[in-house]
Backbone as CSV, one residue per row, in Angstrom:
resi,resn,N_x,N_y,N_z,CA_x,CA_y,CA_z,C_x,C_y,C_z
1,UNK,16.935,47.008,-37.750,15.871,45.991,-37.727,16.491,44.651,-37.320
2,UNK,15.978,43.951,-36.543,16.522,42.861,-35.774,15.517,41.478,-36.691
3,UNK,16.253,40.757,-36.765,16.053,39.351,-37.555,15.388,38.506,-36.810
4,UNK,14.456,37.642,-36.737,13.842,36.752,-36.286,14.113,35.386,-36.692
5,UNK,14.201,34.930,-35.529,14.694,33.240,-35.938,13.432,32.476,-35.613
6,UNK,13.227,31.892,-36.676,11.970,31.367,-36.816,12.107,29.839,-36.410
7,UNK,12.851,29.918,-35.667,13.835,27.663,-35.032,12.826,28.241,-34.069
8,UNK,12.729,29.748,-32.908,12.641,29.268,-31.528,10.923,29.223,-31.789
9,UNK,9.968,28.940,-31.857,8.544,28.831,-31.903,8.691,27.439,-32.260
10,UNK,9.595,26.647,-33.024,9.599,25.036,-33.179,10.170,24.529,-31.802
11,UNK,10.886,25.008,-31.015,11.497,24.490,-30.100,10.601,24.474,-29.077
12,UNK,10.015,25.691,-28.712,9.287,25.743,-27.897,8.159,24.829,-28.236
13,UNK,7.252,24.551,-29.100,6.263,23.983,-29.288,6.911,22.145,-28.849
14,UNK,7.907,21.881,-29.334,8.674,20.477,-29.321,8.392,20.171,-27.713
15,UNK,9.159,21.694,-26.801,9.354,21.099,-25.689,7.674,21.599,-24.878
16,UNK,6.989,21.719,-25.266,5.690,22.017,-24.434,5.207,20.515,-25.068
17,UNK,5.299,19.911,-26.059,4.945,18.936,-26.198,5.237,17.508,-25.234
18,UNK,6.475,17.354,-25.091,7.005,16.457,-24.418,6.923,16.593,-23.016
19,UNK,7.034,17.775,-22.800,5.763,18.146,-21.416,4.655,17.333,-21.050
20,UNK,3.735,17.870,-21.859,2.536,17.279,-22.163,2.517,15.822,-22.160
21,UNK,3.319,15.126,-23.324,3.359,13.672,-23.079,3.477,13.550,-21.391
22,UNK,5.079,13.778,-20.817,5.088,12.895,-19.536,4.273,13.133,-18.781
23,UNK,3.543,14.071,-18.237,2.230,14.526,-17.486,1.026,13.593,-18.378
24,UNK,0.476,13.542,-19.562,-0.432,12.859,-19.839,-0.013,10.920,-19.398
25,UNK,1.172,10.461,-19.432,1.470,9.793,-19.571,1.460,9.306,-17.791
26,UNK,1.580,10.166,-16.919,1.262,9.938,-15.146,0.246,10.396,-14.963
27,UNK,-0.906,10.549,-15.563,-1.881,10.948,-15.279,-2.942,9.665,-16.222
28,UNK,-2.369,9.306,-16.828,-2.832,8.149,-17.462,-2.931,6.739,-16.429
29,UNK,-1.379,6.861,-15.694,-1.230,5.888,-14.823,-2.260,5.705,-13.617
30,UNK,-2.140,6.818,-13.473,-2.943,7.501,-11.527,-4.383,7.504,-12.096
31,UNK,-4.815,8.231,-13.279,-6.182,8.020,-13.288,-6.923,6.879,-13.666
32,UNK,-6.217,5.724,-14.195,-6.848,4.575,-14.341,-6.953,3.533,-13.479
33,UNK,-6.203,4.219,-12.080,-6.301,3.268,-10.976,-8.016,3.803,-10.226
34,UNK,-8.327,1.980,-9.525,-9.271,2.476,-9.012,-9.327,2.516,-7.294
35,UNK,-10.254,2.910,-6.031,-10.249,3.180,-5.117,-8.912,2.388,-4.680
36,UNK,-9.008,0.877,-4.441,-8.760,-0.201,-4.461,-6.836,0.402,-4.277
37,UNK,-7.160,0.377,-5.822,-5.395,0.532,-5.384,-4.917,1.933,-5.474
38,UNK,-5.722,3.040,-5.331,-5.010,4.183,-4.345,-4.464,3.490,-3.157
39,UNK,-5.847,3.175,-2.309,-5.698,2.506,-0.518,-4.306,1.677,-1.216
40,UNK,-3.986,0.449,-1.430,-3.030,-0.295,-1.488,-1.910,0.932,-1.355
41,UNK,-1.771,1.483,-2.144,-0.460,2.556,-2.723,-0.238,3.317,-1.477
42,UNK,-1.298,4.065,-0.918,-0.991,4.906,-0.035,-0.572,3.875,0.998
43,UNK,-1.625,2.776,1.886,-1.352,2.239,3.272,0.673,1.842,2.943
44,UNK,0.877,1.429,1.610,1.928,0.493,1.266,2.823,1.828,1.645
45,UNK,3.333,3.248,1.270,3.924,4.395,1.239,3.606,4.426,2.810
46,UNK,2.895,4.633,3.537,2.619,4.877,5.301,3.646,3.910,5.966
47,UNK,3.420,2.485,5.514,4.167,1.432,5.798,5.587,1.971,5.736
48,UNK,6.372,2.335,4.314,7.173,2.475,4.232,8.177,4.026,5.195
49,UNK,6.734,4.831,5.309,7.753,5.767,6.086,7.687,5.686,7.486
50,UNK,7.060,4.697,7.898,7.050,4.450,9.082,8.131,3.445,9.720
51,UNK,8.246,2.873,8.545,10.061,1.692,8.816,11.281,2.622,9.064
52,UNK,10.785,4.094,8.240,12.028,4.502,8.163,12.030,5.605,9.697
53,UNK,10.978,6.121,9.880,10.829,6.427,11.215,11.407,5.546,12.577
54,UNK,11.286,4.747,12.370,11.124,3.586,13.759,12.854,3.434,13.817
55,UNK,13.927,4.068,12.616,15.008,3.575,12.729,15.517,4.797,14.124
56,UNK,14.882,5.496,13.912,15.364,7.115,14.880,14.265,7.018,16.296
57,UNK,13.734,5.899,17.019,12.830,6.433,17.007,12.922,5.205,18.198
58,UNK,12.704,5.380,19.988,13.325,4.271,20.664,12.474,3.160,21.072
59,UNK,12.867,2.206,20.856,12.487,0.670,20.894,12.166,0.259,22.464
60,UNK,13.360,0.615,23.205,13.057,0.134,24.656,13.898,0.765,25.533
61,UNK,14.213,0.772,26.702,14.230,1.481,27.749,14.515,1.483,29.026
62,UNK,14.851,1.652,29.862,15.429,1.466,31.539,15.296,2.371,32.219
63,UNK,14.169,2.532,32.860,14.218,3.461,33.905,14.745,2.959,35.502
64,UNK,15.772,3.613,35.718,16.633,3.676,37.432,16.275,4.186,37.768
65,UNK,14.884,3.542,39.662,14.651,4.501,40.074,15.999,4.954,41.545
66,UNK,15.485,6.443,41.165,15.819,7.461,42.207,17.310,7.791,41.560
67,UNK,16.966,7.736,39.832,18.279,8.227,39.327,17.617,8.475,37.734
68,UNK,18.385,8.560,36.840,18.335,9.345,35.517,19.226,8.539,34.862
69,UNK,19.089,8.321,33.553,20.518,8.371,32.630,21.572,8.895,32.737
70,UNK,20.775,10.344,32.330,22.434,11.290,32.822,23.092,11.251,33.607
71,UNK,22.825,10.903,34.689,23.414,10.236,36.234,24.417,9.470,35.948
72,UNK,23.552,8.202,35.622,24.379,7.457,34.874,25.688,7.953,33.987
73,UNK,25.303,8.077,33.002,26.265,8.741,32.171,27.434,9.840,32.692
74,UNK,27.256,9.955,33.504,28.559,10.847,34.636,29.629,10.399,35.207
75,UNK,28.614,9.137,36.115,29.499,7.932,36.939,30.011,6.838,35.966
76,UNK,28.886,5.895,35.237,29.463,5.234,34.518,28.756,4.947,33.099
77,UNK,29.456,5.601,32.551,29.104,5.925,31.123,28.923,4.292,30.020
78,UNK,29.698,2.954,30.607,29.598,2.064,29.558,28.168,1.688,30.137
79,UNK,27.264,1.856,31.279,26.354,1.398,31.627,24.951,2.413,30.910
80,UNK,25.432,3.766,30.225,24.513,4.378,30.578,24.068,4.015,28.700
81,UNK,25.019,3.703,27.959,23.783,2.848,26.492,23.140,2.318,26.489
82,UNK,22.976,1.001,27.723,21.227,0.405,27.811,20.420,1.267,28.219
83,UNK,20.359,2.754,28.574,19.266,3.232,29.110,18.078,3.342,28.096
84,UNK,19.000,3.681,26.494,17.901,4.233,25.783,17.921,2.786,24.499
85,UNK,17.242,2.424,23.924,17.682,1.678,22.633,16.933,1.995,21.489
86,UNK,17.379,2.567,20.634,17.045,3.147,19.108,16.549,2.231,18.143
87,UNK,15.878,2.540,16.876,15.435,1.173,15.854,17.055,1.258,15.316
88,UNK,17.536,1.723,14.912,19.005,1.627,14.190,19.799,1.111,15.367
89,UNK,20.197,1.556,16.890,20.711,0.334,17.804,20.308,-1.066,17.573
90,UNK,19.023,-1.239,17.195,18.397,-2.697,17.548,18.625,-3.343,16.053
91,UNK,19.020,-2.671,14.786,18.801,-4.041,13.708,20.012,-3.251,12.728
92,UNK,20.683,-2.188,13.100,21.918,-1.344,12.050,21.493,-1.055,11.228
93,UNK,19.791,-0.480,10.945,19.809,0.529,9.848,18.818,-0.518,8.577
94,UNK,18.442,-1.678,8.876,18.554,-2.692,8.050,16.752,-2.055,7.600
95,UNK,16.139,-1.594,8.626,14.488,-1.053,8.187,14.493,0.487,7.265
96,UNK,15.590,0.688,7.073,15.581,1.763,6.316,15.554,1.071,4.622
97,UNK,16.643,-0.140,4.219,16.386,-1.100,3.446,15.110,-0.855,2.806
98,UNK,14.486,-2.006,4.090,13.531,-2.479,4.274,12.184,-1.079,3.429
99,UNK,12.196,-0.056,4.077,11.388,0.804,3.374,11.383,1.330,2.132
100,UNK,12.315,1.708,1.577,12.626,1.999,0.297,12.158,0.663,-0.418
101,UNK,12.533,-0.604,0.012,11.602,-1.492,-0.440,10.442,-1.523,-0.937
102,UNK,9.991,-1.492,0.404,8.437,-1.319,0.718,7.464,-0.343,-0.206
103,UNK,8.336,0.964,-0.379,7.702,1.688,-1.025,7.797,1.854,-2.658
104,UNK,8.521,0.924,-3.389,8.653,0.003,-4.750,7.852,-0.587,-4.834
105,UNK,7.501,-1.650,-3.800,6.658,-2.642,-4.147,4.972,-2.012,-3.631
106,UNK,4.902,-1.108,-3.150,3.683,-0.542,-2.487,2.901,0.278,-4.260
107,UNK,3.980,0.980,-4.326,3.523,1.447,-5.989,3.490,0.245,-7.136
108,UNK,4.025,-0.729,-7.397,3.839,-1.457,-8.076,2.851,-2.319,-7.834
109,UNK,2.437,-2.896,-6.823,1.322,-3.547,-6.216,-0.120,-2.539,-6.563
110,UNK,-0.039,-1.384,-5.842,-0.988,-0.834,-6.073,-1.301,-0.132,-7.590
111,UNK,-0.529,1.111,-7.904,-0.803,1.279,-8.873,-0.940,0.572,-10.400
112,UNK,0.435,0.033,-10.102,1.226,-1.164,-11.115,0.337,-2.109,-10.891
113,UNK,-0.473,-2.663,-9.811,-1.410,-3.837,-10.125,-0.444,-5.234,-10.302
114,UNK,0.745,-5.095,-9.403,1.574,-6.409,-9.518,1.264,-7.441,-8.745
115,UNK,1.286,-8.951,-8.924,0.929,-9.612,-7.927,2.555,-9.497,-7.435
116,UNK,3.175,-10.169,-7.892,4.498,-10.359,-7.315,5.075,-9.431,-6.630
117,UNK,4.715,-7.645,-6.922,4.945,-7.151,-5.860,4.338,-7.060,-5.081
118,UNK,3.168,-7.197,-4.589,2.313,-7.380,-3.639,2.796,-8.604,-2.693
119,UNK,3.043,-9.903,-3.380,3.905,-10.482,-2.477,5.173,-10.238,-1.930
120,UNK,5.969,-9.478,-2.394,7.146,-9.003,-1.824,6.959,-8.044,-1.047
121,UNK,5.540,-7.536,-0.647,5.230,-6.612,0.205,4.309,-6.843,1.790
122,UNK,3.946,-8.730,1.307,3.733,-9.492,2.290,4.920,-9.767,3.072
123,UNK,5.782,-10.337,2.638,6.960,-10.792,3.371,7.911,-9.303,3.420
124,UNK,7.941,-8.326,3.622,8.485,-7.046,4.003,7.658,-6.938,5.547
125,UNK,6.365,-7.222,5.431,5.210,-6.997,6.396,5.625,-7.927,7.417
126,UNK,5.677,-8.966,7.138,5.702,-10.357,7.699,7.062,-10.508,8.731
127,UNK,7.956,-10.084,7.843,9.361,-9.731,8.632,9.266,-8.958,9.721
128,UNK,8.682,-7.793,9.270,8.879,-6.223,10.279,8.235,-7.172,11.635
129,UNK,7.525,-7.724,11.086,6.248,-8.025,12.495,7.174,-9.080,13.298
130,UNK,7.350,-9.813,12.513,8.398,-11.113,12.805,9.372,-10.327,13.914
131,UNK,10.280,-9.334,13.622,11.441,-9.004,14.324,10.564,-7.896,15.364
132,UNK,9.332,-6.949,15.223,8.894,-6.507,16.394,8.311,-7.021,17.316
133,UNK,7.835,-8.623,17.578,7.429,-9.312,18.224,8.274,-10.264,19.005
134,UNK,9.206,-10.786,18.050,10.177,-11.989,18.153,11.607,-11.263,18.875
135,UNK,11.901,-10.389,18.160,13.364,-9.761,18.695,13.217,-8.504,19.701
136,UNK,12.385,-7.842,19.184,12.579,-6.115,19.863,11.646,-6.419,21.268
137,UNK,10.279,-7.357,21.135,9.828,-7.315,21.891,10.258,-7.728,23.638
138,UNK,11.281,-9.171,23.246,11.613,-9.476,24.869,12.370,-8.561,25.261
139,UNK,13.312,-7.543,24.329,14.630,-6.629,24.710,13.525,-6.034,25.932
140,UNK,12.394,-5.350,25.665,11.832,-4.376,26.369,11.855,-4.541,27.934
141,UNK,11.449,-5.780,27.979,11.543,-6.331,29.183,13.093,-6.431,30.380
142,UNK,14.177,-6.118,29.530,15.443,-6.307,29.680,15.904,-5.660,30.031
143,UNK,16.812,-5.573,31.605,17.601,-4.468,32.139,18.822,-4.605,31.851
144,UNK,19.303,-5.708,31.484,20.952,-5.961,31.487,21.216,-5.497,32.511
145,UNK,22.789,-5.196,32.029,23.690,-4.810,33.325,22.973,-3.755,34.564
146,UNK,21.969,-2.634,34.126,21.942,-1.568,35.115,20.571,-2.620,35.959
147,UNK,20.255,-3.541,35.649,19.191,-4.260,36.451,20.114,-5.050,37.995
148,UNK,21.140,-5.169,37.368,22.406,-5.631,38.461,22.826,-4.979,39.428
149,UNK,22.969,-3.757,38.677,24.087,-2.382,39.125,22.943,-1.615,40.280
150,UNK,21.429,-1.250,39.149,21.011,-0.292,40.099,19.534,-1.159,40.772
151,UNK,19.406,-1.242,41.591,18.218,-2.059,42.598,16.840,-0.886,41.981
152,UNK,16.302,-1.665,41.616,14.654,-1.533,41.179,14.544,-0.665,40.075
153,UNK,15.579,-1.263,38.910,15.385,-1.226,37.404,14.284,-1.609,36.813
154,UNK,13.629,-0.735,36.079,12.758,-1.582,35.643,12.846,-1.694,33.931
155,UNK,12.702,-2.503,32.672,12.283,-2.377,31.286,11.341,-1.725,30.941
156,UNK,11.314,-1.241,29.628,10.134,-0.646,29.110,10.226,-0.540,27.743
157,UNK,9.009,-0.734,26.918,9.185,-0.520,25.570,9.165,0.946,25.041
158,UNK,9.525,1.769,24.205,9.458,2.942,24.074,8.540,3.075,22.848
159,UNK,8.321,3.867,22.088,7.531,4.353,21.272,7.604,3.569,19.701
160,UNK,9.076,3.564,20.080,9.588,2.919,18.217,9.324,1.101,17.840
161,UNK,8.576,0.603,19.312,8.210,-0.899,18.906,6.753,-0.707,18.494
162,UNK,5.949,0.129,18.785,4.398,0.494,18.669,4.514,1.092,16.686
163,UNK,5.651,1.288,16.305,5.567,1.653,15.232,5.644,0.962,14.110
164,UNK,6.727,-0.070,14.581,7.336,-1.171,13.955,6.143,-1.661,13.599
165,UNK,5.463,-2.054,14.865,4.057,-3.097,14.757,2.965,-2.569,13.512
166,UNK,2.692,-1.323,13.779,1.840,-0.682,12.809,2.646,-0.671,11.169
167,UNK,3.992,-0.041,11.118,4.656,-0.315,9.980,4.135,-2.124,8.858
168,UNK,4.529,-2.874,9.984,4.396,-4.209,9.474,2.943,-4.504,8.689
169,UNK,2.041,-4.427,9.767,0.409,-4.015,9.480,0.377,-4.029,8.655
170,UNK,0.369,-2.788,8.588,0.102,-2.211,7.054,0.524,-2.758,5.539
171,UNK,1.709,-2.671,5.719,2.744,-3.441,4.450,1.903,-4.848,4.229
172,UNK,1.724,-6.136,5.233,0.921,-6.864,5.230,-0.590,-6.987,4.671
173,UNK,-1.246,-5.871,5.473,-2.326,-5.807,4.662,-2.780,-4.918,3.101
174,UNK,-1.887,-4.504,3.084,-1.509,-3.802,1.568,-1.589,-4.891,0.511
175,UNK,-0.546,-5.495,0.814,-0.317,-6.583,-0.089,-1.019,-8.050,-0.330
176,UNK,-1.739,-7.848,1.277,-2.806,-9.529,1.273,-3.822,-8.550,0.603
177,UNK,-4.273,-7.327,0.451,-5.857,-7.139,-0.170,-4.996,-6.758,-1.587
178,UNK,-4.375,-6.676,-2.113,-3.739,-7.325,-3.879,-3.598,-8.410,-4.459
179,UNK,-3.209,-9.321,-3.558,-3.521,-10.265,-3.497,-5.103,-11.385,-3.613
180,UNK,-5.874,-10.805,-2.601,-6.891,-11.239,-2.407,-8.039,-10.722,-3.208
181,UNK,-7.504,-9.411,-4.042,-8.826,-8.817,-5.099,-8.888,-9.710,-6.228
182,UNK,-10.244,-9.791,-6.880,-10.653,-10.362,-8.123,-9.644,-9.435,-9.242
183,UNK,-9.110,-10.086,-10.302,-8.600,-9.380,-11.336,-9.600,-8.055,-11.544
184,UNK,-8.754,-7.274,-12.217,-9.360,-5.952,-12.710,-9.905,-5.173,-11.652
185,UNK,-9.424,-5.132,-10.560,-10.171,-4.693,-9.233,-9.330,-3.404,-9.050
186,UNK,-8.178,-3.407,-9.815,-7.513,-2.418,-9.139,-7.283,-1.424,-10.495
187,UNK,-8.181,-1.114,-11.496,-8.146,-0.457,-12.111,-9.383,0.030,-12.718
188,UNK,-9.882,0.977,-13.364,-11.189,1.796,-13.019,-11.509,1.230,-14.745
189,UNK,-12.857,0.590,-14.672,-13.047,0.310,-16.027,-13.223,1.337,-17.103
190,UNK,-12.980,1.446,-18.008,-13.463,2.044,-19.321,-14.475,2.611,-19.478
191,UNK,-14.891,3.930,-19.602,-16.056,4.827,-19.432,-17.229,4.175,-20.626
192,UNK,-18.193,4.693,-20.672,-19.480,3.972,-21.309,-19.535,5.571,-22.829
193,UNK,-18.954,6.350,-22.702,-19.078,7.580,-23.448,-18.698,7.434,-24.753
194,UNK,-19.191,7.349,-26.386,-18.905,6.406,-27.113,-17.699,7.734,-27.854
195,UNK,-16.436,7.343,-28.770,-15.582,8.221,-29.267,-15.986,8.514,-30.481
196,UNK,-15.849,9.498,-30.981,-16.159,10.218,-32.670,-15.103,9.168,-33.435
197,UNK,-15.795,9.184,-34.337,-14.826,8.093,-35.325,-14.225,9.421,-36.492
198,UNK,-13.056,9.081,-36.642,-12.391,10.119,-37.331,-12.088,9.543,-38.569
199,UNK,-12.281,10.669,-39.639,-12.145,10.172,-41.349,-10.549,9.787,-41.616
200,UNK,-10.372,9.860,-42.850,-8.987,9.765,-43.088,-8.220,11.200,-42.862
201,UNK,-9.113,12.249,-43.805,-8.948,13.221,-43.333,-8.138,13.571,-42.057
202,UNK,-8.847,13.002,-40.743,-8.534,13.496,-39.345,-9.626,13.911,-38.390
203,UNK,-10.470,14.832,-39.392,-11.652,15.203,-38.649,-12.389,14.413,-38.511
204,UNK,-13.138,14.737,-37.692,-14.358,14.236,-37.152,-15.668,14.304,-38.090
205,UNK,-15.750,12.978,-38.340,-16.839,12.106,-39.524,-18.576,12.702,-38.980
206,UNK,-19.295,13.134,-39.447,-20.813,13.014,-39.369,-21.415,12.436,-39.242
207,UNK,-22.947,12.281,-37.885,-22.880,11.447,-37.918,-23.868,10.657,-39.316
208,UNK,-24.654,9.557,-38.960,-25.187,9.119,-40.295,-26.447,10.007,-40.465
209,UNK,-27.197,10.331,-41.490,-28.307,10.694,-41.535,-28.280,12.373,-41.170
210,UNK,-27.200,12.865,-40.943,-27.317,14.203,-41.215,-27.032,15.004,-41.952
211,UNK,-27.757,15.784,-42.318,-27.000,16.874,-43.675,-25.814,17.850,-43.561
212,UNK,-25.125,18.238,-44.841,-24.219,19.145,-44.605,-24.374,19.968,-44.058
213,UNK,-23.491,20.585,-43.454,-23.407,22.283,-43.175,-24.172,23.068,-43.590
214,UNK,-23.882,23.208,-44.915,-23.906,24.017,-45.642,-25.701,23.636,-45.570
215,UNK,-25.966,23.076,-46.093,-27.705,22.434,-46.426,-28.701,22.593,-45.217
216,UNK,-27.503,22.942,-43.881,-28.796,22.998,-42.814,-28.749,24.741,-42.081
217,UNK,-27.883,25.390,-42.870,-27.762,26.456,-42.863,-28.622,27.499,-44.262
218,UNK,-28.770,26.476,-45.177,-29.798,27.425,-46.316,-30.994,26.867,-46.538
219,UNK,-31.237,25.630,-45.548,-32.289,24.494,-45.927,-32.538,24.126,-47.299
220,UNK,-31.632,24.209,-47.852,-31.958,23.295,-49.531,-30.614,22.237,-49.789
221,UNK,-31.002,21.182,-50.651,-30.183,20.582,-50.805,-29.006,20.898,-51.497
222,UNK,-28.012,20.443,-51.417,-26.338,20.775,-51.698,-26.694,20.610,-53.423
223,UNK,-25.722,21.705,-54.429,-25.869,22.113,-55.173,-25.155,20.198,-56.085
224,UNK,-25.479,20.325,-57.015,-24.975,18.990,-57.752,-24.597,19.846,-59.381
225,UNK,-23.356,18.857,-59.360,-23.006,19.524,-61.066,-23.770,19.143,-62.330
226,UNK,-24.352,19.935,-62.842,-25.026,18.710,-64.210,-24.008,17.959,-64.841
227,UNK,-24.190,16.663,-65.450,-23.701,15.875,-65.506,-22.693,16.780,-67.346
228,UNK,-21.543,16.252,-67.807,-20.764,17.178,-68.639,-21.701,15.897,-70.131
229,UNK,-21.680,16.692,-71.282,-22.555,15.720,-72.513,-21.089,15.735,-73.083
């Protein structure tokens, strides 16, 4: 006959409990947000993986006509790195930062209902836009050296400045509509459904004006002790 340890049914119950807490406890968070700051949370998270996209992802460009890169890259290889330019060529990685940022302050703004991160999610916005307009944008235009080398170079922006732009957007307007909501806007008010008031006991109190159990199950009134002489 094998012995039973009567610890593991406490353990288990302990750890289904604490379960329970951290799930009630993110579900507490997420469900008391309202429309308002889902949108904030999510556009603010889009923002952020889109910074981190744009680092892989090319900025600008040189097309040589009646030739190729690879061409390039055969004959003369120090010429053939302006052909392509990357978000990580153009700023070293610094929008990857930048997103992991973004996406701190995108949850705290939104869900969290922070102003201050919401402003730190303006000026994340404000920047991106700042450097895809201000910096990345004239590069596009720019042949450098192969504009010298090869006759009827032309610039071009590639895909990863169209991203930047939208990245920024977003982060921006994430954080100006947290900004710009009336208090309590970003959390779902308090239901109208009234709660059972509980005795000392624990259970759940009756309400006024109704009879026992027992009394509406035999229809007579509850038995009373005669009083002791």
């Amino acid at each position: 006959m094998t012995e039973r340890n009567p610890g593991h049914p406490k353990v288990a119950r302990e750890t289904t409990r604490d379960g329970s807490r951290q799930k009630a406890g993110f579900t507490g968070l997420s469900g008391g947000a309202s429309g308002l700051a889902t949108a904030i949370t999510v556009a603010g998270l889009l923002a952020a993986l889109l910074m981190a996209v744009t680092e892989f992802s090319t900025v600008a460009k040189v097309n040589v006509q009646g030739g190729s890169c690879q061409v390039i890259e055969d004959t003369e290889p120090d010429l053939a790195d302006r052909c392509v330019l990357s978000g990580f060529e153009r700023n070293g990685g610094a929008f990857l930062a930048l997103a992991v940022l973004a996406a701190l302050m995108a949850w705290g703004a939104g869900l969290g209902g922070s102003r201050p991160a919401a402003m730190a999610l303006v000026l994340v916005g404000v920047f991106v836009l700042g450097w895809a307009l201000l910096v990345d944008l004239p590069v596009t235009n720019d042949t450098g050296a192969l504009g010298t080398t090869f006759e009827g170079a032309s610039g071009s922006a590639g895909p990863g400045l169209a991203i930047e732009i939208v990245a920024g957007v977003l982060a921006l307007a994430a954080g100006a509509f947290r900004l710009l909501a009336p208090a309590g806007a970003t959390t779902t008010p308090p239901g109208r459904t009234p709660t059972r008031t509980r005795s000392a006991g624990g259970r759940g109190a009756a309400p006024a004006g109704r009879r026992p159990a027992a009394s509406r199950r035999t229809g007579a009134e509850p038995r009373r002790r005669p009083p002791r002489e």
